[in-house]
N, C-alpha and C positions, 0 to 999 in steps of 0.2 A: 296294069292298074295305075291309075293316077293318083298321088297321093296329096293330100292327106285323108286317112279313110275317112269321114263325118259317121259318129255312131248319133243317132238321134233316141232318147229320151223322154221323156213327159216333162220331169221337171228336175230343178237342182237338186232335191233331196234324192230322186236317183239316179243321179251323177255318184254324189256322194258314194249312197247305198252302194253301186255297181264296183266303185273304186276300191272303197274300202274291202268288201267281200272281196276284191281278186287278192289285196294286201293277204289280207288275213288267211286264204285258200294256200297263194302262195309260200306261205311257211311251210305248209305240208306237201305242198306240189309246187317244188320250183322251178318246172320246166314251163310251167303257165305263163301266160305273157304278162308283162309289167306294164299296165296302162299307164301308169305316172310316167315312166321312162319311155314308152312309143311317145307320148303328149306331149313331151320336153325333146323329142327330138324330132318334131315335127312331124310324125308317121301319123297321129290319128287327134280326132279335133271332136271331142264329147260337146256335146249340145242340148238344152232342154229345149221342147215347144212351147214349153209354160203354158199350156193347157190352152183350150181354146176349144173350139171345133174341128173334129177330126178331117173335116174335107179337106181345108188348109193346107194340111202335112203333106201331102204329097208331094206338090210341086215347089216348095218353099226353098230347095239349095240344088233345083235343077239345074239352073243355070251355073251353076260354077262346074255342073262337067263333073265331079269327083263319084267316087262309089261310095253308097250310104250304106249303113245297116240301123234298121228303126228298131225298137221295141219298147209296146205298149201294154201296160198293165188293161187287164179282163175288163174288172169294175164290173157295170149291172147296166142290163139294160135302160134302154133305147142305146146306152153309148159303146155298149159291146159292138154291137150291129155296127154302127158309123165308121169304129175303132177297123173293125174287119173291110169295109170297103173300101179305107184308106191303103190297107197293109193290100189286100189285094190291087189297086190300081201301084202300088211301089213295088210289090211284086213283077210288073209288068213288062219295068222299066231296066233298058240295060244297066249293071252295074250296081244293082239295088235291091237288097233284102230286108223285107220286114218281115216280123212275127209280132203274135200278139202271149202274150203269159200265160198261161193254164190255169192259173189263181187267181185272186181279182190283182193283186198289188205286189211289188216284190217282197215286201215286207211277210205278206203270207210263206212266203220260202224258207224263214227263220224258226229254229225248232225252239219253241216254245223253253224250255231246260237251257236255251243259250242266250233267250231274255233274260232269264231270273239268274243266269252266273254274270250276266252284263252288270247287273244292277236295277233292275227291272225287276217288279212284281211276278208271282206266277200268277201264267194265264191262258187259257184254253180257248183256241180259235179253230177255223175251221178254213177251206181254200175259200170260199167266197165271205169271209168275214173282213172287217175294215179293222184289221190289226192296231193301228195309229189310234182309230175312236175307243174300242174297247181299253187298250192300254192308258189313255187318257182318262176317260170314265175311272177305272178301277184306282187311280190318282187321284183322283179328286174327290170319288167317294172313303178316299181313307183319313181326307181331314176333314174333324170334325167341327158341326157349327156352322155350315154352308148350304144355302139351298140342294136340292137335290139335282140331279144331271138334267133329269127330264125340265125341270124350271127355269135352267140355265137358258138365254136366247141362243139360237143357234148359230148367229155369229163368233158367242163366247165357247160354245163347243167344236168348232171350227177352228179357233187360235188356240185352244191345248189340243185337239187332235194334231193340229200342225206342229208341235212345240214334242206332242211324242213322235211323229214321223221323223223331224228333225233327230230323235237322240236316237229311234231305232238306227 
């Protein structure tokens, strides 16, 4: 295997999300591998796509020859489907495994009781729920004096869903 591994990603936020969760895993299971410490010694190279269209990903860091590993959050159709034909054609490819997430987002993988001891509201979601939106809503409808969520433009429920993805 050539290194450095390329893990590929959607976006920063799950960089983050994936980093921190092995930190945190790792206290209880320390034989798990240290992503910060593979990434500082040159063994693996975390990467967002920063979102775009899924056709894209496939062929995006062929050229460098290295072994990838992809993984893309569910989300909802039409982009599930794209999301799968991308993992499938990286599937194909020597040296290359994608998957796609059984949930729509990683975020759904958080047990709900380890929001509300983060510092986070309690709140009930489901696998195909948009964890980030819900928890955003449930913030902004607790101060008072503010339009409602449904009023809000959608680009302004868009920068606090992003602003809760960011603290999940």
């Amino acid at each position: 295997m050539r290194e450095p591994l390329l893990v590929v990603l959607e976006g920063a936020n799950d960089l983050a999300f994936l980093t921190e969760l092995t930190q945190q895993l790792r206290r209880v299971q320390p034989e798990l591998p240290d992503l910060r410490q593979f990434q500082a010694g040159g063994h693996l190279v975390l990467i967002p796509v920063g979102g775009g269209h899924a056709a894209y990903w496939p062929d995006r860091f062929r050229p460098l020859g290295l072994c990838e590993f992809h993984l893309y959050d569910r989300e909802q159709q039409p982009e599930t489907f794209h999301r799968a034909q991308a993992i499938a054609q990286l599937n194909a490819r020597p040296g290359c495994f994608a998957a796609l997430t059984r949930k729509r987002s990683l975020e759904n993988y958080l047990h709900p009781q380890a929001i509300m001891e983060a510092g986070g509201e309690r709140i009930e979601f489901g696998d195909e729920d948009s964890v980030s939106c819900l928890l955003a809503r449930q913030r902004y409808e607790l101060a008072p004096g503010k339009p409602t969520w449904d009023n809000l433009s959608r680009r302004a429920q868009r920068r606090l869903s992003g602003q809760a993805k960011r603290w999940l």
